[in-house]
N, C-alpha and C positions, 0 to 999 in steps of 0.2 A: 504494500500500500504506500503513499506517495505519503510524504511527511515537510511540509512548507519547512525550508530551514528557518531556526530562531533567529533571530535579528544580531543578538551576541553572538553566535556562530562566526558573521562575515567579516573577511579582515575591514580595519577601518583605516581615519587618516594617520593611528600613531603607531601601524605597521609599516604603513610607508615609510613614514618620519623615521624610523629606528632603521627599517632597511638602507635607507637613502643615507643615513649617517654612518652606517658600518661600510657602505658603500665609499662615499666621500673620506672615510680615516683611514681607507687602505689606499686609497688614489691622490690623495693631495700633497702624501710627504713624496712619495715618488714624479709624481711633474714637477713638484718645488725642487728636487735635483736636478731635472734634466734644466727647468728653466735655471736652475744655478749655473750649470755646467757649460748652458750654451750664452748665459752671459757671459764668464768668465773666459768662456774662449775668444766671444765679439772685443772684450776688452784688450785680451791678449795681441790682437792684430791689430787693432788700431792705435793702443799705444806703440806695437813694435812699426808703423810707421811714421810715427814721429819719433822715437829713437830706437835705435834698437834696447838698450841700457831698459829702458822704462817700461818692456814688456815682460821685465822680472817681478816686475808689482805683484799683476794676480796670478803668476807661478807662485810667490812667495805667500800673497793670500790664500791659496788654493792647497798649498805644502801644510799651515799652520794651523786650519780647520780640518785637513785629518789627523795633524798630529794630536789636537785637541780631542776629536772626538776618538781616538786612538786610549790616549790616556782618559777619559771618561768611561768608554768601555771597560779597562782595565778596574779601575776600581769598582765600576758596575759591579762586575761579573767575578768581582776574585773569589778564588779557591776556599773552601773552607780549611782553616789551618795556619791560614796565611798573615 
């Protein structure tokens, strides 16, 4: 026999909302790299046309935010015992 679904049954707006944000917290820290990574490079070549010297800049930025997040991790994640 056929049985109307209940009304709380159907998903609603704050199943979207929760998909949509588990959605968006796996996908924003990863384009906010790539847009990192491809600013860093636009910078790389346009300062190395005005000097060469000056496209050490965001080599040198680019070097000290993984050594940062390098050493973050480490203490993140140390060992138990440590």
């Amino acid at each position: 026999m056929y049985e109307v679904p209940r009304q709380d049954a159907r998903p609603g707006c704050r199943d979207v909302w929760v998909i949509t944000l588990a959605v968006f917290a796996i996908i924003l820290p990863i384009v906010g790299v790539v847009i990192a990574i491809l600013g860093a490079l636009t910078a790389t070549f346009v300062l190395f046309t005005i000097h060469p010297a000056l496209a050490l800049i965001p080599i040198v930025v680019v070097a000290a935010v993984i050594f940062a997040f390098a050493r973050w991790e480490r203490e993140r994640f140390k060992p138990p015992g440590l």
